[in-house]
C-alpha positions in Angstrom: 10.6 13.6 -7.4 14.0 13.5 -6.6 16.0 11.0 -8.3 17.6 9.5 -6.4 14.3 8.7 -3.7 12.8 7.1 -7.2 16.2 4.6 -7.5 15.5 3.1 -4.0 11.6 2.8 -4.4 10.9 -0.7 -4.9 7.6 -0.8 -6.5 5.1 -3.8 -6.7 4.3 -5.1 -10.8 1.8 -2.2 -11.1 4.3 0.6 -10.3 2.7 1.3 -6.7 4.4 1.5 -3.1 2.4 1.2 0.2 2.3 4.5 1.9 1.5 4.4 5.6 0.1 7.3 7.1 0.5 8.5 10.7 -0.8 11.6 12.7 2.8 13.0 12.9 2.2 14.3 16.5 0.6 11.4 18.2 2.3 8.5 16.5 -1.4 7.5 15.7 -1.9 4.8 12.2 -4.3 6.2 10.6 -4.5 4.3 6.9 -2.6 2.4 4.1 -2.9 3.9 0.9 -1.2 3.4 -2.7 1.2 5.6 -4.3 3.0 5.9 -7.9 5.6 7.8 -9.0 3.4 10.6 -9.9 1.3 10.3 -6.7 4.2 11.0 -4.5 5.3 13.6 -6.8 2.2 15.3 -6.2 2.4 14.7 -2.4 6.1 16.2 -2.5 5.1 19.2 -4.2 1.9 19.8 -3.4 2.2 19.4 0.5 -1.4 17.7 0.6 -1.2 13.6 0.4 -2.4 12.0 -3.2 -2.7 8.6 -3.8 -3.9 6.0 -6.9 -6.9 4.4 -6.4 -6.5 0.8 -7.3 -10.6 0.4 -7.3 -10.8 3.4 -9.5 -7.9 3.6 -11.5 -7.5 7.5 -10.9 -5.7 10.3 -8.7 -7.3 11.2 -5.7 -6.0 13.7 -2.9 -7.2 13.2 0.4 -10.0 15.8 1.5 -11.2 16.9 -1.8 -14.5 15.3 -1.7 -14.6 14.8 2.2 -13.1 17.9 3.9 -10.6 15.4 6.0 -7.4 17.0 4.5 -3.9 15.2 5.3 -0.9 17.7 5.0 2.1 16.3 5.2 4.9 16.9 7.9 7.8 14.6 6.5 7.8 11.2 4.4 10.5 8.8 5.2 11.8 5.8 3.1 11.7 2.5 5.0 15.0 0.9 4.6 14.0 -2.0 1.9 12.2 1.3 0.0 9.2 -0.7 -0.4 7.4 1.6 1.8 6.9 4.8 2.6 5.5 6.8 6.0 4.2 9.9 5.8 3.7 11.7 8.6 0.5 14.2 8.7 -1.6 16.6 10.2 -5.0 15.3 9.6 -7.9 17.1 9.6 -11.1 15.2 10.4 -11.2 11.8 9.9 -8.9 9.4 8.1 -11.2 6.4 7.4 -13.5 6.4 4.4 -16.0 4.9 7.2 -16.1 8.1 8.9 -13.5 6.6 11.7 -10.6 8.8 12.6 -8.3 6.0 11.7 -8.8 3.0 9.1 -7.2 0.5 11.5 -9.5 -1.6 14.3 -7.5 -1.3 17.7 -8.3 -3.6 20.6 -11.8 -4.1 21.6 -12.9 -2.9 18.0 -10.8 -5.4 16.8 -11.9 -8.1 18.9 -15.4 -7.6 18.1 -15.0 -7.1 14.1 -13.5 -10.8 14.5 -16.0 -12.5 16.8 -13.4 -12.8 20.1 -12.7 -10.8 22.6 -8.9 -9.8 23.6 
């Protein structure tokens, strides 16, 4: 990772930034995930999106075990650096859930909280 991208990350006490991650030609949210140094190393370098599993305490890369790749277009620093968005072409869906996108929207969201927009 380049050094100077690793002075302006602001990381939380476990080491881990928020990565955002966005269909790069839609605009679309598709899911928050966490990354470490080494994860975003491994994005950078790798051109396929890895993140640290907080629940699991390990490495995982998006689509290994699913099929749903994310390859990454660009990542951009948010201007505090304690965020990241990178911008993908996903393949398949994003959501563990088997959703294209992790994030309710709308009517979904409406129901999931017992109201109606």
């Amino acid at each position: 990772m380049p050094d100077a991208l690793s002075a302006r990350l602001k990381r939380d006490e476990h080491g881990l930034v928020a990565a955002i991650i966005q269909q790069y030609d839609t605009r679309e949210v598709l899911m928050l995930g966490w990354m470490d140094d080494e994860a975003l190393r491994r994005t950078l370098t790798e051109g396929r999106v890895t993140f640290w599993s907080r629940s699991r305490q390990e490495y995982w890369r998006k689509g290994d075990t699913s099929g749903h790749r994310q390859y990454v277009r660009s990542v951009s620093l948010d201007c505090d650096g304690d965020a990241l968005l990178v911008e993908v072409d996903q393949v398949g869906a994003a959501c563990h859930t088997g959703a294209r996108t992790c994030f309710l929207t709308g009517g979904d969201l409406g129901a999931a909280v017992g109201t109606r927009p």
